[in-house]
N, C-alpha and C positions, 0 to 999 in steps of 0.2 A: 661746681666741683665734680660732679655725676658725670655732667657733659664731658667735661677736659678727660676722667678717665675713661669714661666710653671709648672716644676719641680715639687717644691713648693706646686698651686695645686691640681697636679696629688694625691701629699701624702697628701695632706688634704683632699679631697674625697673621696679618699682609706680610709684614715684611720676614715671617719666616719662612713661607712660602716661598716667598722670591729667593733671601739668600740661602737656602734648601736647594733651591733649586740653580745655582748658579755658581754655585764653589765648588763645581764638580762632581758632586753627589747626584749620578743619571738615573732620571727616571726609570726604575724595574720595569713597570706593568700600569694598565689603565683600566679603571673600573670602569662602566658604563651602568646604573642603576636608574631603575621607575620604582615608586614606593605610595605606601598610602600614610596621612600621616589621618592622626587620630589625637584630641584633646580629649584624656579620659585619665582614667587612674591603671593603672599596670595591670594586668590579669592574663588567663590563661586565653583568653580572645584573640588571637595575635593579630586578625582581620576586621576591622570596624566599620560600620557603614552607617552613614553614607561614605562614597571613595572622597577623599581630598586627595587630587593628584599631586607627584611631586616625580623630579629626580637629580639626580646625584653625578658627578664625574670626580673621581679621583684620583689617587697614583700613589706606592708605596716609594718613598725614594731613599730609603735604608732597610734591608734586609738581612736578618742573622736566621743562618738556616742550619739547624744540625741534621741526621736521621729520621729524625718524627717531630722535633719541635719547632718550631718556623714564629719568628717575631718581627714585627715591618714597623715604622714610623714612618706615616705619610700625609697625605693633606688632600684634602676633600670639601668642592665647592656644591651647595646643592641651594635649590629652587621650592616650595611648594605653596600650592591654594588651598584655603580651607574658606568654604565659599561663606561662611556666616561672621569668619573674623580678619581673616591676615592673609597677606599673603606676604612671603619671608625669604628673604636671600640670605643663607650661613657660608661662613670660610670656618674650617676645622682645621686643626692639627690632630691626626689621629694614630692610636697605638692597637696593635690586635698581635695576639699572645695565640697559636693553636696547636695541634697535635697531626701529622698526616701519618692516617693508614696506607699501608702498601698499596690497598686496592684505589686508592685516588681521596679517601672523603675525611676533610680536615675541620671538623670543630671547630672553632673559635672562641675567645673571648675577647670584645670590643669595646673603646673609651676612645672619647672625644671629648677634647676642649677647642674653644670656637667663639666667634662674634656672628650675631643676625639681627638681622636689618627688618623688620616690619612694617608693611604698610598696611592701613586698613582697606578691607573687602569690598567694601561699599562709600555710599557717604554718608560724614560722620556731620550730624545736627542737636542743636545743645537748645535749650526752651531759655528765651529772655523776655521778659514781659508776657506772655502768655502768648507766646508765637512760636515756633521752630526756626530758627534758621541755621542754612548750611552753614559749617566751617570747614577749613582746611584739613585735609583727609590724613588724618593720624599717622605718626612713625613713631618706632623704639627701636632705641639698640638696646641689646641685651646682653649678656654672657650668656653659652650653654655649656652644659656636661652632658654628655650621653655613656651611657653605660648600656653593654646590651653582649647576644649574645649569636652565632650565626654559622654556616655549614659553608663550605666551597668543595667542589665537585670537578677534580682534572678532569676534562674528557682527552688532551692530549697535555706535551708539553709547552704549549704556546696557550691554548684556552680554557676556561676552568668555569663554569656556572655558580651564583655565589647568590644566597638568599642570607638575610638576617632579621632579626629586630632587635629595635632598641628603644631605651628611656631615654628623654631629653628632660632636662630641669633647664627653663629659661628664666633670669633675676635679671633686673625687677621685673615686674609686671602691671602690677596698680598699687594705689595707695592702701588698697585694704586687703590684697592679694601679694606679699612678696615674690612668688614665682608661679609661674604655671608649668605644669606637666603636658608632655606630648612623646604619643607612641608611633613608632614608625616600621612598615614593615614595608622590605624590598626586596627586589629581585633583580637579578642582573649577570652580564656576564664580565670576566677580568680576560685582558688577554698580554700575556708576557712578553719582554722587550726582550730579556735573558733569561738563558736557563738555568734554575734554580736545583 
């Protein structure tokens, strides 16, 4: 039952990606982000170490733009290693809500809902008889949320520099863990299709 909705959706994210993307609704702009992520609990640390690299590509493909407030729905595929557990492929549908100053610098607020795909870091070994032996190197699909919060910086009107972070809640996780938390902080630049 777990599996079938996993499944399930994997293909409803996919596929709103694709029909987002194919009913006419043109790609605005393309993020290009590198990020660290971090298995910790939320804090004023936004940088944790060790690095676990990761990045990001994505695209707003609806924008409502007034004066100063600016809201996009877009979708966002990303990558990262984190060398002691997983390494993780997510597809997001994502929303960001901000404010732009005259002078270029637009606050944020950012949410994402998403499927990801995990594999484990290394190999995984289970003790039977009083021996180790390997097994088949673990996967999870998961649901995520991410909630977070981020700056973008026009330097003209085609390119804009764009840092954030955010909270992911990934479900499940293990049988005595229902989710795990993860922090991700990145950096990156957006560069626009149209002028906004």
């Amino acid at each position: 039952m777990i599996k079938k909705f996993r499944i399930y959706y994997f293909i409803c994210t996919l596929a709103f990606v694709v029909f987002a993307s194919t009913i006419g609704i043109s790609q605005k702009n393309l993020r290009i982000s590198i990020f660290n992520e971090a298995t910790t609990l939320p804090s004023s640390n936004i940088l944790h170490f060790p690095i676990h690299p990761g990045f990001s590509i994505g695209t707003d493909i609806w924008i409502k733009s007034g004066k100063h407030w600016h809201r996009s729905i877009g979708a966002e595929a990303s990558f990262f290693h984190h060398r002691l557990s997983e390494n993780a492929l997510m597809i997001d549908a994502t929303y960001a809500i901000g404010y732009k100053f005259k002078f270029g610098l637009q606050p944020k607020l950012l949410t994402s809902i998403g499927y990801k795909q995990s594999f484990a870091a290394g190999e995984i070994y289970e003790i039977a008889n009083g021996d180790y032996i390997s097994t088949n190197p673990a996967q999870k699909s998961q649901i995520n949320v991410k909630v977070g919060y981020g700056v973008e910086y026009s330097l003209n009107e085609r390119l804009s520099l764009v840092a954030d972070y955010r909270i992911m809640v990934a479900s499940p996780f293990s049988e005595l863990l229902p989710f795990m938390l993860h922090n991700f902080f990145s950096l990156g630049v957006k560069v626009n299709f149209t002028k906004l």
